[in-house]
N, C-alpha and C positions, 0 to 999 in steps of 0.2 A: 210542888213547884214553889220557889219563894221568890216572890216579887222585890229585888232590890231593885235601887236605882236608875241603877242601871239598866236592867232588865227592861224595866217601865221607861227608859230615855229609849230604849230600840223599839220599844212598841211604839211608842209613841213618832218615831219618826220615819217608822214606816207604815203611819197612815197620812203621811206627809206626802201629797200628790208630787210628783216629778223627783222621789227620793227611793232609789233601790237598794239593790245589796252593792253592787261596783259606788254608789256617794255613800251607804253605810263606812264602807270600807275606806273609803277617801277624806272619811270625818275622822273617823279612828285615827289613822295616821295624823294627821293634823291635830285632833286635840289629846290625842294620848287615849280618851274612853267618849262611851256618847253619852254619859252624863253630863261631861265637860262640854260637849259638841250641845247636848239641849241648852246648856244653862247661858252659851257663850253668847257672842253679839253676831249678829247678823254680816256685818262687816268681817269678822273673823273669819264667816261659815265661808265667802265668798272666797278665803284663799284653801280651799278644799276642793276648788273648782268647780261649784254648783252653778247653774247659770240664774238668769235674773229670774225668771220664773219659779225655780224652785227654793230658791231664798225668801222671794214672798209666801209663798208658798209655808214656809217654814214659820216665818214670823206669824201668820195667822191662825194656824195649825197650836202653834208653841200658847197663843195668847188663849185662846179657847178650850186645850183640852183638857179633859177632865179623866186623869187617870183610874180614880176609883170608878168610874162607869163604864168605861172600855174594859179593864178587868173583870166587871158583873160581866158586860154581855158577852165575854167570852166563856165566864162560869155556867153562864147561863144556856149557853147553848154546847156547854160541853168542846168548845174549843183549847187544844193543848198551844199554846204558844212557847215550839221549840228553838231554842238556840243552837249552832254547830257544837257546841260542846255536851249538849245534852245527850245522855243516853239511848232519847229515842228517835236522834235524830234517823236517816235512813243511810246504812252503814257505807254504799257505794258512792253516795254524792261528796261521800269525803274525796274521792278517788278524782273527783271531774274540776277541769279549770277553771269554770266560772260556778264555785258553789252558790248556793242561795246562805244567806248568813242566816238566818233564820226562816222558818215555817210557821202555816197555820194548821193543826193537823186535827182532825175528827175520824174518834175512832182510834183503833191500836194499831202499832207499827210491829209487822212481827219479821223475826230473824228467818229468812228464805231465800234460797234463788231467786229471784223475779225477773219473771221474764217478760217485756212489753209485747204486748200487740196490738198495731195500730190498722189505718188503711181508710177509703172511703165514705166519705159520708152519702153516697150513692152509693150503697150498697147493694149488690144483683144479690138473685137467690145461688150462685155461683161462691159469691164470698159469704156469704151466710152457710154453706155448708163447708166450706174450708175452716171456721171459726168453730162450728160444731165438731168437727172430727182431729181439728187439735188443741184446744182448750181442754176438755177432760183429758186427756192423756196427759197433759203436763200437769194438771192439778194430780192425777196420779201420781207422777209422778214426784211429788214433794213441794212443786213452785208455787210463788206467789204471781198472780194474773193482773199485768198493771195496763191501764190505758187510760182516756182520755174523757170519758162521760160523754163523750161527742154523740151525734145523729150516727147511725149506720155502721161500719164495724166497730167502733170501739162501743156503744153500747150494747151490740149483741155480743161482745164478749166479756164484759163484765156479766152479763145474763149467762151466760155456757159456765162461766167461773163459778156462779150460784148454784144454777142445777146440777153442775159437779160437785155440791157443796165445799169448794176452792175458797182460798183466801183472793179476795182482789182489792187492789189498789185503784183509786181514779186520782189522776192529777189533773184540776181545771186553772182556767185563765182567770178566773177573778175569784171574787170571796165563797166562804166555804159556809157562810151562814146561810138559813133558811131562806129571806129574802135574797140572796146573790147565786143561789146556785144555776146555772147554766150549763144547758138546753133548762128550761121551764118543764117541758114534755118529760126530764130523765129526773124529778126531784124527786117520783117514787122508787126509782132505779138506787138513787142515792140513798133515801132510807134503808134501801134493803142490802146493801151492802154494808150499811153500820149494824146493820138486824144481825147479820152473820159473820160477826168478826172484824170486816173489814175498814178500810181508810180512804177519809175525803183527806185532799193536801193540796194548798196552795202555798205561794211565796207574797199572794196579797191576801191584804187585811179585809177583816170582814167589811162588808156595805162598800166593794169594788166591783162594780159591773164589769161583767166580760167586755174585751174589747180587743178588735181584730189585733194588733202587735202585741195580744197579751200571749197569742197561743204559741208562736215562735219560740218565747220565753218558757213555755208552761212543756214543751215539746223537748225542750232539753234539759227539764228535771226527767221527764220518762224513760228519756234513754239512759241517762247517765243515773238513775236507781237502781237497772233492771243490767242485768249479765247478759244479755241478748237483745236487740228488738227485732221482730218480724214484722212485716209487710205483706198486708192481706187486700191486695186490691190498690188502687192509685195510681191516678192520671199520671200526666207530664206535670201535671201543675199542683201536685195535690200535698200538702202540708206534712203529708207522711214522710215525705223525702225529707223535710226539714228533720224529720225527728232521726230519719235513717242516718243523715248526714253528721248530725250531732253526734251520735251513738258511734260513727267508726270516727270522730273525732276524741272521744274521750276513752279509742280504742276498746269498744265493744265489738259482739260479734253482730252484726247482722244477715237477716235472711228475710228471702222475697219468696212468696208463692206463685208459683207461675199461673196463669191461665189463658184462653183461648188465643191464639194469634191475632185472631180479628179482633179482640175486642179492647174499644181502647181505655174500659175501666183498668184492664192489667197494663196499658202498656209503662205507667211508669215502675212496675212491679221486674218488667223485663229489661227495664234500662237498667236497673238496679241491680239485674243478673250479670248480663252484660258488662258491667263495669266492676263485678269480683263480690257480688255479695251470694251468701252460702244459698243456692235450691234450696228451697223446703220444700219436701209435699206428707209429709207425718212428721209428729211430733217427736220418732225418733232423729229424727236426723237432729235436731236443737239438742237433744240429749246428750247425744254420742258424742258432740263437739263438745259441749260442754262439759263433758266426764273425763274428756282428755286434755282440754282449757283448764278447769276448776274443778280437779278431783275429788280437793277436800270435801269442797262450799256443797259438791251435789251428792258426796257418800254422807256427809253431817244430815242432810235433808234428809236425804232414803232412808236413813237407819231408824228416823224418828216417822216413818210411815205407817201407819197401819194394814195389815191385810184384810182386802175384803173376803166376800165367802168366793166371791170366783176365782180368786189368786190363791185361795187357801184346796180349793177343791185341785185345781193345777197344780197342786207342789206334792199332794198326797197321790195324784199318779205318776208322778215323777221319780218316785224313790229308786226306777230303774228307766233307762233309755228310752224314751218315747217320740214318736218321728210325728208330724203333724197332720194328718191323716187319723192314724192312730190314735190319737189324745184325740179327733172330732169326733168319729165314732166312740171310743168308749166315754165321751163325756157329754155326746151327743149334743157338739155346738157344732157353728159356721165357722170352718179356718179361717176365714179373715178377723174374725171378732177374737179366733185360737192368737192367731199370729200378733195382734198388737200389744193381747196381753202377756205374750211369750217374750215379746221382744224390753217391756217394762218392767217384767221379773228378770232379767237376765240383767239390763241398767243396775238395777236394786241390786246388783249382786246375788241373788238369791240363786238362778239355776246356770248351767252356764250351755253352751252349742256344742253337743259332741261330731265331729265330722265325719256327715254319712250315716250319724245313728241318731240324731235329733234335735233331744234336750234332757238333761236329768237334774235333780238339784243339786247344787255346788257340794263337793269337797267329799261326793261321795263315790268310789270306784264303779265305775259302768263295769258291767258284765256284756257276754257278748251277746247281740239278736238276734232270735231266730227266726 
């Protein structure tokens, strides 16, 4: 990455308290680059619309900072400082109205489906196992597993994403450095997602404590990175909507998992049904919509899947019609554990539903069963 001017005028002004990416983008206009915009007068800055606070703001910021040290301590902590133009930016936030003009991003950004999953930070042992029985199945199936580093379901699914050994993504509300990571409680959480490939992402600069209007902000990079978001649990009142809300704003798909009538950790999970967003209760359902939404983006993923030895031992009795009964005994599993993975080799393209006689692997002539 080469540090010009410019580059180092956007860093630098967006660690300028009361300056985002909407006054990035309002300085641009106005002075044509934010080289122009650092170097210009205050009085200038002011017809970009900034208000009095963030003018001072700027003039403090502009006298004090020292470019070559924010640079180290970004080297130094392995932070990438992406611009929208960069490569590795993440490729859907181009797609969304209010992009971030820039990131701070730790860790690698890789080319996947991603699909969010958000939901309570009271998290019952109800949404703790909906999080377990659809997280692997999507990391099977090819995606990349994004949320929020929060208490409660979003850190037990960055956790389901790892013991899937899944890519996952966490997007927080403030800086992505050692000192600023937030929850305190999830900084091991956060190691171990860079330990396995994945990405810390923010739109603030490092040494930004979290702060409650950051997450609103931080909720609509999640949606708007990820081709889907689900809703696993969530009050009337619960922050998830904010992200749901974003997501069929930037005309994503969204889906709510339902749970118990009485209980009112789901009830904003059920307004969210109610109001037209997709059931989920398995991970195929996110698939199948998705396969028919985004055929390329989810056959580009599959094709670069690996099989395991359980999808490899299923596809070698496959080679003639097998009904699912059949494939339990002779393969001596549990049909439901047959059926999820029946249903993720068939996504994959790999076998396809003969009707009334099973399943065989694709493109090969069924014979008839006796």
């Amino acid at each position: 990455m080469e540090w010009t001017d410019e580059r180092i005028a956007h860093l630098a002004l967006l660690q300028t308290p009361k300056i985002g990416s909407s006054r990035i983008r309002a300085l641009k206009a106005v002075f044509g680059s934010l080289q122009a915009a650092w170097k210009g007068s205050v009085e200038r800055v002011r017809e970009a619309g900034l208000p009095a606070e963030a003018c001072e703001a700027f003039r403090i910021v502009r006298k004090n900072f020292d470019a070559q040290k924010a640079i180290h301590t970004l080297e130094e902590q392995e932070i990438f400082f992406v611009l929208r133009e960069d490569p590795s930016y993440p490729a859907l936030l181009h797609q969304t109205s209010d992009q971030p003009e820039a990131l701070f991003i730790r860790g690698r950004i890789r080319t996947l489906p991603w699909i969010a999953l958000v939901g309570s930070r009271n998290m019952t042992s109800y949404g703790e196992r909906c999080v377990n029985e659809v997280v692997p199945d999507l990391v099977r199936a090819g995606c990349g597993i994004v949320s929020g580093l929060a208490l409660g379901v979003d850190g037990a699914v960055h956790r389901a994403a790892l013991t899937a050994q899944g890519y996952t993504v966490a997007f927080l509300g403030g800086g992505i450095d050692e000192m600023s990571l937030y929850p305190r409680s999830h900084v091991d959480l956060a190691h171990k997602i860079l330990a396995q490939g994945g990405a810390l992402v923010s739109e603030f600069a490092p040494g930004t404590a979290s702060r409650s209007f950051h997450f609103p902000l931080r909720n609509r990079l999640i949606a708007g990175s990820s081709l889907a978001t689900v809703v696993i649990e969530a009050t009337l009142d619960s922050g998830s909507l904010i992200t749901a809300k974003s997501a069929l704003e930037e005309n994503r798909e969204v889906f709510a998992i339902p749970g118990p009538i009485w209980c009112h950790a789901s009830a904003g999970c059920h307004r969210l049904i109610q109001s037209g967003a997709q059931l989920c209760t398995k991970a195929e359902d996110i698939l199948r919509l998705l396969k028919v939404d985004r055929p390329q983006v989810m056959e580009e993923a599959q094709v670069r899947l690996p099989l395991d030895a359980f999808e490899r031992r299923i596809l070698a009795e496959l080679t003639e019609p097998r009904s699912l009964n059949l494939l339990s005994r002779r393969l001596e599993e549990a049909p439901g554990k047959l059926s999820s993975a029946l249903s993720l080799l068939e996504l994959k393209g790999l076998i396809t539903s003969l009707e009334g006689q099973g399943w065989m692997v694709k493109n090969q002539k069924p014979s008839l069963m006796r």
